[in-house]
FIDO-286638 format. One record per residue (C-alpha): residue number from 1; residue in three letters; chain; x, y, z. Coordinates in nm, 3 decimals. Layout:
N
nr|rest|kette|c1|c2|c3
NUM|ala|A|X|Y|Z $
...
***
This chain:
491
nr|rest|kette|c1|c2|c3
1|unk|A|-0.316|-0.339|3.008 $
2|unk|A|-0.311|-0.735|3.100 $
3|unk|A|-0.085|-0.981|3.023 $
4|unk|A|0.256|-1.015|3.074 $
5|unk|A|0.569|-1.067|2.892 $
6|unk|A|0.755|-1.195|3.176 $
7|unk|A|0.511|-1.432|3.341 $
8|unk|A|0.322|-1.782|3.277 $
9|unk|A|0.077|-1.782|3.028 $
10|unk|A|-0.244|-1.570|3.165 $
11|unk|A|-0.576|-1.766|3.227 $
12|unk|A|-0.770|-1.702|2.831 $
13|unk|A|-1.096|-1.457|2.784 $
14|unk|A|-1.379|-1.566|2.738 $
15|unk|A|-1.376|-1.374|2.372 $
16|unk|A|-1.099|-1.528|2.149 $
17|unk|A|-0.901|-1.246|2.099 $
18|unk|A|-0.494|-1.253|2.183 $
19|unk|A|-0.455|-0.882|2.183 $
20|unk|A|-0.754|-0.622|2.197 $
21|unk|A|-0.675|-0.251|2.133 $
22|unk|A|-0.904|-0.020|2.249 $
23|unk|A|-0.942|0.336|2.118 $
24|unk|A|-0.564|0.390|2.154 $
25|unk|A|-0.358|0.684|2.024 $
26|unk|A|0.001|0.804|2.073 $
27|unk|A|0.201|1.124|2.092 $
28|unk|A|0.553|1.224|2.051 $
29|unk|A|0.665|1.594|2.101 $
30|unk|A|0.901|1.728|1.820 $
31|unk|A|1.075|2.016|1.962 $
32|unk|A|1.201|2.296|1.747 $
33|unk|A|1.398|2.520|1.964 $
34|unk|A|1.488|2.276|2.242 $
35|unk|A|1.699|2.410|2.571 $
36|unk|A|1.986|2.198|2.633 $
37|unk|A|2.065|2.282|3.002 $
38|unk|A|1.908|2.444|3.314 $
39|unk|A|2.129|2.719|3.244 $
40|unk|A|2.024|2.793|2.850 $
41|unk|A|1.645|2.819|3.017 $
42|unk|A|1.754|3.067|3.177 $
43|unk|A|1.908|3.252|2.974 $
44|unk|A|1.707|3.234|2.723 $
45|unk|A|1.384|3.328|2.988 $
46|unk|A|1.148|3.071|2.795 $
47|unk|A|1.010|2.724|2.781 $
48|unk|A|1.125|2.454|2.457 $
49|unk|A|0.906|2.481|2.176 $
50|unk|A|0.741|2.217|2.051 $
51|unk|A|0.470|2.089|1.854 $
52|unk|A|0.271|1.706|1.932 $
53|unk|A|0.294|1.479|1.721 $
54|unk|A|0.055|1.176|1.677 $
55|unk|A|0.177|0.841|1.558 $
56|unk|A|-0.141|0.703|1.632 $
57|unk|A|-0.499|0.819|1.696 $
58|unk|A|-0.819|0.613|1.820 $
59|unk|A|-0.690|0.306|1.699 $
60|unk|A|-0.929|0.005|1.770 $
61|unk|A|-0.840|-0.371|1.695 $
62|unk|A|-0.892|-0.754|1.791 $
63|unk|A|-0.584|-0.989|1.685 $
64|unk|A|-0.738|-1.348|1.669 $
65|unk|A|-0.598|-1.660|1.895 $
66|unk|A|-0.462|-1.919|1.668 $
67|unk|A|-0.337|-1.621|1.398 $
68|unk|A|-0.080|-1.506|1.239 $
69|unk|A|-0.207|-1.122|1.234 $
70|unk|A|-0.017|-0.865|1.003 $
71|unk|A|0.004|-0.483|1.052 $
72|unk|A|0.080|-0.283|0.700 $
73|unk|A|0.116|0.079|0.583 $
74|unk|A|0.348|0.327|0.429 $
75|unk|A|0.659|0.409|0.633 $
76|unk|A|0.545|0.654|0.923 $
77|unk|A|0.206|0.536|0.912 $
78|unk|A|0.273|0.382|1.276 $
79|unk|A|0.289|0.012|1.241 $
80|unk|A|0.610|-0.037|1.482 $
81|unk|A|0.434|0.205|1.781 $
82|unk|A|0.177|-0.005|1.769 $
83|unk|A|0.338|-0.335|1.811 $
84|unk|A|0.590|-0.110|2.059 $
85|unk|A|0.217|-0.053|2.263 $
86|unk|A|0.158|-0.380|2.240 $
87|unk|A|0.442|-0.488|2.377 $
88|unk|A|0.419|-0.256|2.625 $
89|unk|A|0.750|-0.081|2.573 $
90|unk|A|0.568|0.257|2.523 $
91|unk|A|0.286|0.350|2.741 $
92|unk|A|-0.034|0.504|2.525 $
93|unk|A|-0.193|0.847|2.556 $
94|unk|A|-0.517|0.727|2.553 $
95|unk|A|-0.715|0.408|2.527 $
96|unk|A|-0.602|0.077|2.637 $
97|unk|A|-0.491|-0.252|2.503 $
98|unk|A|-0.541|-0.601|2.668 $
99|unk|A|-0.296|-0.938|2.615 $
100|unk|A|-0.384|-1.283|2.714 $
101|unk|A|-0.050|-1.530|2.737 $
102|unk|A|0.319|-1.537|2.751 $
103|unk|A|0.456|-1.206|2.459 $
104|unk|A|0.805|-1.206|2.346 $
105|unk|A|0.895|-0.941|2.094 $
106|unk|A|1.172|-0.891|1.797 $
107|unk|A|1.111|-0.571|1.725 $
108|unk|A|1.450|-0.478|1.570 $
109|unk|A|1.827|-0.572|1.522 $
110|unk|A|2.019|-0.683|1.846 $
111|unk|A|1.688|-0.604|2.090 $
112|unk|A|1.841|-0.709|2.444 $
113|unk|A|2.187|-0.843|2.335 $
114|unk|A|2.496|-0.654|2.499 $
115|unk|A|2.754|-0.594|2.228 $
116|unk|A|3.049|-0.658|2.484 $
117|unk|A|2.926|-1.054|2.592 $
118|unk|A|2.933|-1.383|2.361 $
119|unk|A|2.651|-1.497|2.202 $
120|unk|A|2.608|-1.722|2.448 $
121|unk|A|2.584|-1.510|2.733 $
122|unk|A|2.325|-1.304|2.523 $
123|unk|A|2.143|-1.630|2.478 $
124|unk|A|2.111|-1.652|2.851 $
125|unk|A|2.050|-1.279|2.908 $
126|unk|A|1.771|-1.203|2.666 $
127|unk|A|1.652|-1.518|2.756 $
128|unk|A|1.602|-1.467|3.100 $
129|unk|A|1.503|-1.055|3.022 $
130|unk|A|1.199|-1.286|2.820 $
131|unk|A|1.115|-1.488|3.086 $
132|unk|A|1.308|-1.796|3.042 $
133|unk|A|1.451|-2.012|3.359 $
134|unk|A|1.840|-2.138|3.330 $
135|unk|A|1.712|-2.434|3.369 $
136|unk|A|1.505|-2.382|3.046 $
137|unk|A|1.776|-2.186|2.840 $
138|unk|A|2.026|-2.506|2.940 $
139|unk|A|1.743|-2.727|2.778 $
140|unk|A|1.703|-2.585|2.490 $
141|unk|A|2.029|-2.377|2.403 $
142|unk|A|2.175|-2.619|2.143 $
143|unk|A|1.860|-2.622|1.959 $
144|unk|A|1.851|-2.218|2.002 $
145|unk|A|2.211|-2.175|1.869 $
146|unk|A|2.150|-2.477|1.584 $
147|unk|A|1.809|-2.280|1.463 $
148|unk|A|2.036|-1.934|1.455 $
149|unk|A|2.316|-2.148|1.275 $
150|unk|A|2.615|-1.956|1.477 $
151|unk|A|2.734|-2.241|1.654 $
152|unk|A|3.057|-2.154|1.503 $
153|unk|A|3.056|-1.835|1.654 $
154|unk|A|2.850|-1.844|1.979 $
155|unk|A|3.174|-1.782|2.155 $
156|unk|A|3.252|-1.453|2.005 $
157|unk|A|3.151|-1.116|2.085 $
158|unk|A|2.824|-1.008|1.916 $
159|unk|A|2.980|-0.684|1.843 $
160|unk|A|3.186|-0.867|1.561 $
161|unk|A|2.838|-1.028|1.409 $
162|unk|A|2.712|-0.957|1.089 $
163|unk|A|2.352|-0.775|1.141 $
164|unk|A|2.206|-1.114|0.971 $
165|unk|A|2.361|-1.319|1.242 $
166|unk|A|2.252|-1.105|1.502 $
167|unk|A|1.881|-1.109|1.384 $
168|unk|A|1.898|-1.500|1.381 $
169|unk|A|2.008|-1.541|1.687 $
170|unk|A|1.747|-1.315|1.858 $
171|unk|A|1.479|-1.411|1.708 $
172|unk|A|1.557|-1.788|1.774 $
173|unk|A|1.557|-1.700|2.164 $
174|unk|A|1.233|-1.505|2.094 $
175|unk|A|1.049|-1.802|1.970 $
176|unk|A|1.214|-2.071|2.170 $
177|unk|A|1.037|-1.908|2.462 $
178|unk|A|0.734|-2.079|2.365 $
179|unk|A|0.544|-1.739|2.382 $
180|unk|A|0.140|-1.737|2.312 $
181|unk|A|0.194|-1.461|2.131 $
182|unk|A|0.530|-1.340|1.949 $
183|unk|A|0.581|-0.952|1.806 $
184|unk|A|0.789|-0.960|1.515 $
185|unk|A|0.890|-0.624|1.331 $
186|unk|A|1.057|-0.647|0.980 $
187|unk|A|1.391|-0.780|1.133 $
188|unk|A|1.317|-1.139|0.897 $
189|unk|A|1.427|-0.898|0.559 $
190|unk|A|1.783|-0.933|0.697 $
191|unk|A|1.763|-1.327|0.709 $
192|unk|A|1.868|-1.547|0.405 $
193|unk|A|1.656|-1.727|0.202 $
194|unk|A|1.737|-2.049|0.434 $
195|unk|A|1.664|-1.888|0.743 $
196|unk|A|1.320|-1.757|0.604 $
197|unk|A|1.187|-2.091|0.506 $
198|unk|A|1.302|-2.193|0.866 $
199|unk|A|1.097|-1.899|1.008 $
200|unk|A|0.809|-1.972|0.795 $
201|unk|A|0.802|-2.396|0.911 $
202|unk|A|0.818|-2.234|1.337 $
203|unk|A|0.540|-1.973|1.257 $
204|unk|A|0.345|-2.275|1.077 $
205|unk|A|0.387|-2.493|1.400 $
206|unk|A|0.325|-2.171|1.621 $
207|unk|A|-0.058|-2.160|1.416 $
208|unk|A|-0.087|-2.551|1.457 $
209|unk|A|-0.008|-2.484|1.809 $
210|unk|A|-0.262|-2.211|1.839 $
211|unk|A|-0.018|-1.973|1.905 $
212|unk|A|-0.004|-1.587|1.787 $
213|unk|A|0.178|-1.389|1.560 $
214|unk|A|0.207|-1.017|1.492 $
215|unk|A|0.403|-0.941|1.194 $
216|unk|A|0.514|-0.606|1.070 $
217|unk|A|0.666|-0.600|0.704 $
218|unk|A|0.614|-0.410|0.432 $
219|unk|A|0.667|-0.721|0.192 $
220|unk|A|0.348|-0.768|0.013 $
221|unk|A|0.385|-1.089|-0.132 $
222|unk|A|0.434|-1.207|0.244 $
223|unk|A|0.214|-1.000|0.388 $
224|unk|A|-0.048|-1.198|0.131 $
225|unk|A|0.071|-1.573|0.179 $
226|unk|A|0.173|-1.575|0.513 $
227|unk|A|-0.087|-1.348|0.705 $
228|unk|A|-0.440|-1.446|0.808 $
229|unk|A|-0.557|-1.138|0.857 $
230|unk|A|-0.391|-0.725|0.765 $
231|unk|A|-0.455|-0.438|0.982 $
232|unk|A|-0.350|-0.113|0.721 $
233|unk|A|-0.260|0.157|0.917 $
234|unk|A|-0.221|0.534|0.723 $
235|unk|A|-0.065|0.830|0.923 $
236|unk|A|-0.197|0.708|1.269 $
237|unk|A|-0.540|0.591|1.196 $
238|unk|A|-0.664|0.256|1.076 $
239|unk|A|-0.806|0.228|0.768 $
240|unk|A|-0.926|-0.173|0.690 $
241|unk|A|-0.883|-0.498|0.902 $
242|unk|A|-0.997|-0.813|0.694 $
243|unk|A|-0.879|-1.076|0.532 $
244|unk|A|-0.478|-1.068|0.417 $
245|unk|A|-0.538|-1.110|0.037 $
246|unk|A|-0.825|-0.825|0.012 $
247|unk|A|-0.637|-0.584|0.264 $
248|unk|A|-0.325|-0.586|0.044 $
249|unk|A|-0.527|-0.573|-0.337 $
250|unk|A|-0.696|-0.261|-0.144 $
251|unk|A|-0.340|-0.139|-0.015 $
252|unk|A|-0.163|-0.163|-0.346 $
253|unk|A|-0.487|-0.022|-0.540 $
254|unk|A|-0.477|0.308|-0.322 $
255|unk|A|-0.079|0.338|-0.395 $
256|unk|A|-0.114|0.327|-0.765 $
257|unk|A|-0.383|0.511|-0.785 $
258|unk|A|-0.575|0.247|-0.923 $
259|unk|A|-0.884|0.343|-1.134 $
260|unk|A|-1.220|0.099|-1.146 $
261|unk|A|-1.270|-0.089|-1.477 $
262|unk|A|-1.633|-0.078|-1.527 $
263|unk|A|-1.606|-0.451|-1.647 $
264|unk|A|-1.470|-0.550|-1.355 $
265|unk|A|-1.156|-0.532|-1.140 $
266|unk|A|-0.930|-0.214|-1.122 $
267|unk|A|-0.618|-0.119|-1.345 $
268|unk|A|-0.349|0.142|-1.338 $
269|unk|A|-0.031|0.202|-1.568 $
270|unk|A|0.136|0.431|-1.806 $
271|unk|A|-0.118|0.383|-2.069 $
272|unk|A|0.044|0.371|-2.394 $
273|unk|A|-0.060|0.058|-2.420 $
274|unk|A|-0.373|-0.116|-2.226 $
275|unk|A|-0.592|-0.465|-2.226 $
276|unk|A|-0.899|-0.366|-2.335 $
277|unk|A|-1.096|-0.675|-2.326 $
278|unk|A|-1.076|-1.068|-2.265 $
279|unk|A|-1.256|-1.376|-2.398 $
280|unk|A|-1.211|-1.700|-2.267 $
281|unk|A|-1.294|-1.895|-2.502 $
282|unk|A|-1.377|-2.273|-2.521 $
283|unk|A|-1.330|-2.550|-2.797 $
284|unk|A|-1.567|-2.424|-3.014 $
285|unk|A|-1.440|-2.053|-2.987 $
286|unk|A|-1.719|-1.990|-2.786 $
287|unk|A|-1.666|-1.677|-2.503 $
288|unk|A|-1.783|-1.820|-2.186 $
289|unk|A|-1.719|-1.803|-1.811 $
290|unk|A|-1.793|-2.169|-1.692 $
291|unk|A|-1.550|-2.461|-1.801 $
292|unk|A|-1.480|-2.815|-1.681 $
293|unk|A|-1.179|-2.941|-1.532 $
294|unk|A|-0.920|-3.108|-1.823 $
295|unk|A|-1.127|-2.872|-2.078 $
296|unk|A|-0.943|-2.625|-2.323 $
297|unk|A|-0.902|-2.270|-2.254 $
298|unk|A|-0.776|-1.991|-2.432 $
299|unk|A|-0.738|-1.637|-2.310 $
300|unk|A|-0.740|-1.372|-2.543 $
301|unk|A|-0.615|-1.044|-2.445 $
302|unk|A|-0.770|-0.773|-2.682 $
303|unk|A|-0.535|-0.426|-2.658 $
304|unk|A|-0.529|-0.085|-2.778 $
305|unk|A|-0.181|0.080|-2.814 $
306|unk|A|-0.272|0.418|-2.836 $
307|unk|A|0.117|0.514|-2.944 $
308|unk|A|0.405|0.262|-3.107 $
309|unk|A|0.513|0.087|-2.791 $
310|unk|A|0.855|-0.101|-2.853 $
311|unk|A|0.887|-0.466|-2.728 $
312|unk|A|0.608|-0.509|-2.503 $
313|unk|A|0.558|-0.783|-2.278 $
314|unk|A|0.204|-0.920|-2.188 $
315|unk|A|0.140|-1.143|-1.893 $
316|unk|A|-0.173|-1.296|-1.723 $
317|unk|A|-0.170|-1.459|-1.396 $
318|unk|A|-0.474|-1.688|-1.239 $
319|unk|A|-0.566|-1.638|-0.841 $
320|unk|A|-0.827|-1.817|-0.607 $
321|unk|A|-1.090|-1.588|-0.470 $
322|unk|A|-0.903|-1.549|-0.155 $
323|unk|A|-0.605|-1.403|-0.326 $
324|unk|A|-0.374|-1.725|-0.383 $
325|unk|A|-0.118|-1.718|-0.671 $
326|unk|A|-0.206|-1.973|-0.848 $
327|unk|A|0.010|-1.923|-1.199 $
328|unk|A|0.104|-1.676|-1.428 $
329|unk|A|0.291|-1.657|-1.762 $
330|unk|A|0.431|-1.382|-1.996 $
331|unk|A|0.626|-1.352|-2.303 $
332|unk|A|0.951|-1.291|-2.164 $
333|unk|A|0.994|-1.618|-2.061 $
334|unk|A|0.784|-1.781|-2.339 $
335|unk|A|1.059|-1.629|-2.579 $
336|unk|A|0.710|-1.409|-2.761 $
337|unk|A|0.808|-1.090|-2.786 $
338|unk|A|0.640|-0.859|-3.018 $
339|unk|A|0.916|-0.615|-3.207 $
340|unk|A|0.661|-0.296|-3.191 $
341|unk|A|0.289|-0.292|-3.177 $
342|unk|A|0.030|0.004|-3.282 $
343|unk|A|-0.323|0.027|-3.255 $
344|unk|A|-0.554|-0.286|-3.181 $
345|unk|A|-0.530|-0.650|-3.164 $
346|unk|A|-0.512|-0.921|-2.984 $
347|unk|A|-0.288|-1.224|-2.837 $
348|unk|A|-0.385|-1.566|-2.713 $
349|unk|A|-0.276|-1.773|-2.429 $
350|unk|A|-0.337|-2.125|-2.470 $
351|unk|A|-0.393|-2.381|-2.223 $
352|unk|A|-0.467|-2.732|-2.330 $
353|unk|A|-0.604|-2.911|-2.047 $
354|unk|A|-0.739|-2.683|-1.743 $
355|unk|A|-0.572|-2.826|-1.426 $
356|unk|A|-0.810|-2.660|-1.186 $
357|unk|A|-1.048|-2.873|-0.929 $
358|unk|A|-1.427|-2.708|-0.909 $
359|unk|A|-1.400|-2.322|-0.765 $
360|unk|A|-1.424|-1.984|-0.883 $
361|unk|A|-1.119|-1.791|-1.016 $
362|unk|A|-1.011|-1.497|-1.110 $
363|unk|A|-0.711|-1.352|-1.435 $
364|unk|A|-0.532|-1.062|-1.384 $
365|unk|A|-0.310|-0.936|-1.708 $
366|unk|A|-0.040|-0.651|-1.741 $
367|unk|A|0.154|-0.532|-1.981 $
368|unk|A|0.536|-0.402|-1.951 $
369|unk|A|0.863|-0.349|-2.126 $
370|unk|A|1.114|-0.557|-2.186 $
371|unk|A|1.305|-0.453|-1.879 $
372|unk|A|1.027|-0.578|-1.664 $
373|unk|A|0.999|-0.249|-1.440 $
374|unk|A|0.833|-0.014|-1.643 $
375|unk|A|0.413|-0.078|-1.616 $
376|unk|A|0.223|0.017|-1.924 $
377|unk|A|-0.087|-0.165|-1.766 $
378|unk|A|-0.233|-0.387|-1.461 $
379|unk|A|-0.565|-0.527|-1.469 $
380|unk|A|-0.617|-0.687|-1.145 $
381|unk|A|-0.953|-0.925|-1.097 $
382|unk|A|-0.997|-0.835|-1.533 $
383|unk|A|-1.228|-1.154|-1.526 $
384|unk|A|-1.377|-1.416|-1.315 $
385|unk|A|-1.472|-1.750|-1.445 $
386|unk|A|-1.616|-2.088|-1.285 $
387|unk|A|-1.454|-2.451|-1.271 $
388|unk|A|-1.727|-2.698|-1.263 $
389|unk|A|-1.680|-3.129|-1.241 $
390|unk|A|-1.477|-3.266|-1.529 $
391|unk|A|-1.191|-3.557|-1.641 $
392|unk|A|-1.001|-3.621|-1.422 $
393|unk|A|-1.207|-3.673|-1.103 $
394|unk|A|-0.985|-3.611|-0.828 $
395|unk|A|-1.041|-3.570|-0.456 $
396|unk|A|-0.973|-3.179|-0.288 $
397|unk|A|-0.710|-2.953|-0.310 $
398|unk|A|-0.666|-2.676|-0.602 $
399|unk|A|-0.541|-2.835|-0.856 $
400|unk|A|-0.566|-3.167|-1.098 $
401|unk|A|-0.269|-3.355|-1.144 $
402|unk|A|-0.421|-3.637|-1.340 $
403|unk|A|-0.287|-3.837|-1.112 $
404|unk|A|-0.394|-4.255|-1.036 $
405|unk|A|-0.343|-4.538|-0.808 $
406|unk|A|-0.163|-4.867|-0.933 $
407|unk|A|0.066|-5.136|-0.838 $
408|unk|A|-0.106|-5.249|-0.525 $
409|unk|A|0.100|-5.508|-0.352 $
410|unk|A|0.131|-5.851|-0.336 $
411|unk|A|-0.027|-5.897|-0.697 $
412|unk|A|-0.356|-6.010|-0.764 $
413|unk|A|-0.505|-5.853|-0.472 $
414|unk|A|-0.733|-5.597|-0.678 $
415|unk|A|-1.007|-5.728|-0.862 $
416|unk|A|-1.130|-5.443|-1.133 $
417|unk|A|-1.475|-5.558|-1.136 $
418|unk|A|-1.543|-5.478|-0.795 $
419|unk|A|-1.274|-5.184|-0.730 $
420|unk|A|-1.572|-4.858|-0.774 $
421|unk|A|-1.724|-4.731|-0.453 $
422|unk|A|-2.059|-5.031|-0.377 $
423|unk|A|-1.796|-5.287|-0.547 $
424|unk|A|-1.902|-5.177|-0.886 $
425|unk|A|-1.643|-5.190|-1.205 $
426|unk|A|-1.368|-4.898|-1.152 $
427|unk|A|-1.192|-4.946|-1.484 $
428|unk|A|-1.386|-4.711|-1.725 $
429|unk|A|-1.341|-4.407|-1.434 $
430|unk|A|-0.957|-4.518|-1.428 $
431|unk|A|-0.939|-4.517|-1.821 $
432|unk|A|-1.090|-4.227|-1.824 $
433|unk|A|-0.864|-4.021|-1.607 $
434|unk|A|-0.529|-4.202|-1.753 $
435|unk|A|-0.656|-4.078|-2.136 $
436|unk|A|-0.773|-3.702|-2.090 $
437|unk|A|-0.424|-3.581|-2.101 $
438|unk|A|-0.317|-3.733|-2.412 $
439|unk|A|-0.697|-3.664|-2.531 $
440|unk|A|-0.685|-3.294|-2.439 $
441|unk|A|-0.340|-3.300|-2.567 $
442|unk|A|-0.404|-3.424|-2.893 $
443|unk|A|-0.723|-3.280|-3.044 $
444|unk|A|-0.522|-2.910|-2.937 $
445|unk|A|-0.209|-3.040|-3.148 $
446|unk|A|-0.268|-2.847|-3.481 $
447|unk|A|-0.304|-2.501|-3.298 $
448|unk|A|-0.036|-2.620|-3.025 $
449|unk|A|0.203|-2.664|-3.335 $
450|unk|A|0.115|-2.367|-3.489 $
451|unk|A|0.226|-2.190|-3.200 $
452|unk|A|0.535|-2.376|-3.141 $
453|unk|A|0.650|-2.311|-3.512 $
454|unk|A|0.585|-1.927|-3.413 $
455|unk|A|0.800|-1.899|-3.099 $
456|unk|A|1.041|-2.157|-3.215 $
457|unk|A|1.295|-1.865|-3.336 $
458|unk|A|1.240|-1.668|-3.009 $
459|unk|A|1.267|-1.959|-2.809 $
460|unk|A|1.610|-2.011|-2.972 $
461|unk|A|1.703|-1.684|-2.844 $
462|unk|A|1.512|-1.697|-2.508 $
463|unk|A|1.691|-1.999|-2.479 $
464|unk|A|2.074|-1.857|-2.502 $
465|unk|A|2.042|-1.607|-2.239 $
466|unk|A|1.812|-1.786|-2.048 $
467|unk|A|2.026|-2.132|-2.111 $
468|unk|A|2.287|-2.032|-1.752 $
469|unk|A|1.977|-1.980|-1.556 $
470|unk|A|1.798|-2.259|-1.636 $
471|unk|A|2.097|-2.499|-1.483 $
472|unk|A|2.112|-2.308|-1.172 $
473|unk|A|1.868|-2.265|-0.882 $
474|unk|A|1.976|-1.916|-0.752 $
475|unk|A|1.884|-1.754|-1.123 $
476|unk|A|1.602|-1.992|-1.194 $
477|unk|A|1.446|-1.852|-0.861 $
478|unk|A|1.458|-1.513|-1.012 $
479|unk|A|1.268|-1.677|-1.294 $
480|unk|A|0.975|-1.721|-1.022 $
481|unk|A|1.005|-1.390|-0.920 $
482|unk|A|0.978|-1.266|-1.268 $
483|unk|A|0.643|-1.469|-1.311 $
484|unk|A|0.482|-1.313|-1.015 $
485|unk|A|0.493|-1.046|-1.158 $
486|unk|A|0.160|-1.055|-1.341 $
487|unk|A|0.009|-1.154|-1.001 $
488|unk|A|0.052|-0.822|-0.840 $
489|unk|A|0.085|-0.490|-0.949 $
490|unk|A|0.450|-0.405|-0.839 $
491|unk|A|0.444|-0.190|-0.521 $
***
């Protein structure tokens, strides 16, 4: 094993790898009938039982340079041994594993801090157990303590922290050693939602930097957004490396048990009621799996409820190819809740202008009751459709905002006739994209209003236990929560 987690950054590879793991695999004995002393051996005229347990077996890996790299599995499935062998605080049976750079680990709650010193003494202690120089923990302390937010407290005893502030402040020393790559093991759940979005902005840098990261959570949503790459690890072995976004759909597939649609996609669920089938259909009515951006689009989920289901709630979510959460909507928050439904028909989501630049994406739908926890059905990748060139023309990204440039300053300095790409006339193109909104808007406003009219007394309702969390940020972030929910089947 190369590398070190107390030295200077190691010369790189030639390969671009941070971390390779080689045919590794790691034992633990579990003793049954253990003796305590010299003499209960002797007495008892036999050796401990035991039986070998292994955590991991034949185990074989590259983490990319530049990555943030994310290991995933069902508790016991040995995620935290192998970031432990990585970090080289266990030693491997078999096989070997190579680092290139500075390593500093979090691996869990209060790692190197003595409960008896400050904070600040544990600042310089772990520090300098990392690697750090005084000289380089007096540089950078006040930005160490201001990241943890305990500069109230850095004088105390850590023994009297909360576990949240003790995972803040060790992980800020972790990462203000400037490793190449950092091991981080679940520790961020304890952090609040201010401290998260502060880890997420240093791991950011850390990529921009071309640094490494080695996450282990179990938080799929993260696991999806955040990661580059998933390693999914089952009792010891590994079972996938790829891309986050497929790793995790495969990961939360195999946990639900999830069955192949032969249209397309996979779905699992209760059953009592499912999603048979979906059009997307265009202006005309017309079923059809190419559209234009700032072009109508209604999705019609076709179900069977194959018992009375009471109060069901359907949902449908849109993704990128690579995974990305795009949007999602369901009739809990649309204030459309069916009282019962039996036997077949259908239900339409509208959307009057499609927002989406040129790509390829993907619906998923689900339906659930009212509660929001209990799954009837989840159709994930139901239906794929194409985005081709449409009004508005805008430049990159994901989505259409129907955006345009005006008020250059001083005045007078744009001339229209000559304001095109080759100095030809840019005002129809600018007319254009300023009108398809109301356009798209407009020629949908009889069906729009019928559908207003029919949610109007539901909205009223939606409305007056949903009025408190609209004001507020905490409950409206719940709202968000909610609406993922059609993204992802629910772990």
């Amino acid at each position: 094993m190369t590398g070190s987690i107390f030295g200077r950054p190691a010369p790189a590879g030639s390969g671009r790898s941070a971390v390779s793991v080689r045919g590794v695999s790691k034992s633990f004995r579990i003793y049954h009938d253990r003796n305590q002393s010299l003499k209960a051996a002797i007495l008892r005229r036999k050796r401990a039982t035991f039986e070998e347990f292994w955590a991991l077996r034949d185990v074989t890996l590259e983490i990319p340079q530049g990555k943030t790299f994310g290991l995933m599995g069902h508790n016991g499935s040995g995620k935290s041994t192998l970031l432990k062998c990585i970090a080289r605080i266990l030693e491997p049976n078999e096989g070997s594993i190579t680092s290139r750079g500075r390593m500093a680990a979090m691996l869990e709650v209060g790692s190197g801090f003595h409960p008896e010193l400050s904070g600040k003494e544990n600042v310089y202690l772990n520090g300098s157990i990392l690697g750090m120089s005084r000289q380089e923990i007096d540089s950078k302390f006040d930005t160490i303590v201001d990241f943890a937010g305990t500069g109230e407290f850095i004088d105390q005893p850590v023994k009297n922290y909360s576990s949240g502030m003790y995972v803040r402040l060790g992980f800020s020393v972790a990462i203000h050693v400037e490793p190449d790559i950092l091991l981080v093991d679940e520790i961020l759940a304890v952090g609040d939602m201010q401290f998260q979005e502060k880890c997420r902005e240093k791991f950011a840098e850390f990529k921009d930097q071309g640094r490494t990261v080695v996450v282990v959570s179990h938080g799929l949503g993260e696991m999806r957004t955040f990661c580059d790459e998933v390693a999914w690890l089952d009792h010891g072995r590994l079972i996938e490396v790829g891309p986050a976004a497929a790793i995790v759909d495969n990961y939360v597939d195999a946990g639900h048990l999830a069955r192949p649609v032969a249209s397309g996609g996979t779905r699992h669920g209760s059953g009592e009621i499912q999603v048979e089938r979906i059009e997307l259909l265009d202006r005309a009515g017309q079923d059809t799996r190419q559209f234009q951006t700032g072009q109508r689009m209604t999705i019609r989920l076709h179900y069977q409820a194959g018992t009375r289901v009471q109060r069901p709630v359907f949902a449908t979510s849109l993704h990128a190819l690579d995974g990305q959460h795009l949007w999602s909507h369901h009739t809990w928050d649309a204030g459309y809740i069916p009282p019962a439904l039996d036997g077949k028909g259908s239900i339409d989501v509208l959307i009057p202008a499609l927002p989406l630049q040129p790509g390829t994406f993907s619906i998923n739908t689900s339906v659930v009751d009212e509660s929001l926890t209990h799954s009837f059905d989840q159709w994930s990748r139901a239906v794929t459709f194409d985005v081709v060139q449409g009004i508005p023309r805008e430049s990159g990204g994901v989505l259409v905002m129907n955006s345009r440039w005006q008020n250059l300053q001083p005045p007078g300095v744009m001339d229209p006739a000559t304001s095109a790409p080759g100095g030809t006339s840019g005002v129809a193109r600018h007319e254009d994209t300023a009108v398809v909104a109301g356009a798209g808007a407009a020629s949908d406003g009889a069906t729009a209003g019928q559908a207003t009219a029919g949610q109007a007394t539901a909205g009223q309702a939606a409305s007056v236990h949903d009025g408190s969390h609209q004001a507020d940020s905490p409950a409206a972030s719940s709202d968000s929560l909610r609406a993922g929910m059609a993204g992802r089947p629910r772990p």
